[in-house]
N, C-alpha and C positions, 0 to 999 in steps of 0.2 A: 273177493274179486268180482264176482257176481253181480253186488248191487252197482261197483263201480260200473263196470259192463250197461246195467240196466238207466246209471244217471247219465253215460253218454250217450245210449238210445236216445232216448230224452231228449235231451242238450240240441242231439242232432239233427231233431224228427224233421224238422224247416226244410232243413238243406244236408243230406244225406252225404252229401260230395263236399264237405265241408274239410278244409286241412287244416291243417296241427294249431297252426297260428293264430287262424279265423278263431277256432273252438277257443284255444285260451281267450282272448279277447272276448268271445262271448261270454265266458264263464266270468272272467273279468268282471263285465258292465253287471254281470246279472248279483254279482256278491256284493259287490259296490253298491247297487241300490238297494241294499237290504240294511233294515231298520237292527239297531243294536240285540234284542232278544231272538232275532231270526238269525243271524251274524253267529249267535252264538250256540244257537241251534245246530248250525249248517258247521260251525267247528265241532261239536261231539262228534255230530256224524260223518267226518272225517278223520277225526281221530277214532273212532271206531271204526273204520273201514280200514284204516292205517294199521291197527293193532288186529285185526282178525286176520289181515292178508299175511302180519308177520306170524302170526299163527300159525295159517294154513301149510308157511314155509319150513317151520319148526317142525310140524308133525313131518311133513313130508320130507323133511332131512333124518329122521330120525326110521333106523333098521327096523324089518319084519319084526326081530324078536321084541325090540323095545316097543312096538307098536300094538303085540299079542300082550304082552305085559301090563300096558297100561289099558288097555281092555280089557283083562283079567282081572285086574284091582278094581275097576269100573264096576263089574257084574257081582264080584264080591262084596264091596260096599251098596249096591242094589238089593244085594238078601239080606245084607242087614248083618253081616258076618265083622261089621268094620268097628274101632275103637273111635272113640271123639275126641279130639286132640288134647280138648282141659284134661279128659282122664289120662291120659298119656303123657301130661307136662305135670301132672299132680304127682302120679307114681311115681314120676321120675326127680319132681323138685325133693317128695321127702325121704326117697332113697340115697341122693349126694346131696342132701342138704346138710348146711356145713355146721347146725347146731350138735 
């Protein structure tokens, strides 16, 4: 949310009193004239900005405990206390492996 925040600073610096309308329409003219590898530049970083906000939303739906939780697996796997997943799908493929 932050960068969005920081590109309509931006956007706005001209004309500060700027509404809804105007701003699209400038955002409009200004994507419009951008060349295809900037076009698709200015798409990652929308979809990235799309995808962090649904982020932000997810942590922040999700309870105290589940939240201490996934911090605590965080700091665990920082000491080095964690398995790697190939070991963990090997164990497991030749323990119910169906030979």
């Amino acid at each position: 949310m932050a960068l969005f925040v920081v590109l309509l600073k931006v956007i706005t610096k001209q004309r500060p009193g700027m509404n809804a309308a105007d701003l699209k329409l400038k955002i409009f003219r200004q994507v419009d004239s951008l060349d295809r590898k900037s076009l698709e530049e200015l798409s990652g970083v929308i979809s990235n900005f799309i995808n962090s906000y649904r982020s932000e939303q997810e942590w922040d739906a999700l309870s105290e405990k589940e939240r201490r939780g996934i911090d605590y697996s965080i700091s665990e796997l920082d000491a080095g206390k964690g398995v790697a997943h190939d070991e963990v799908m090997a164990k497991y493929r030749k323990k119910y492996s169906n030979e």
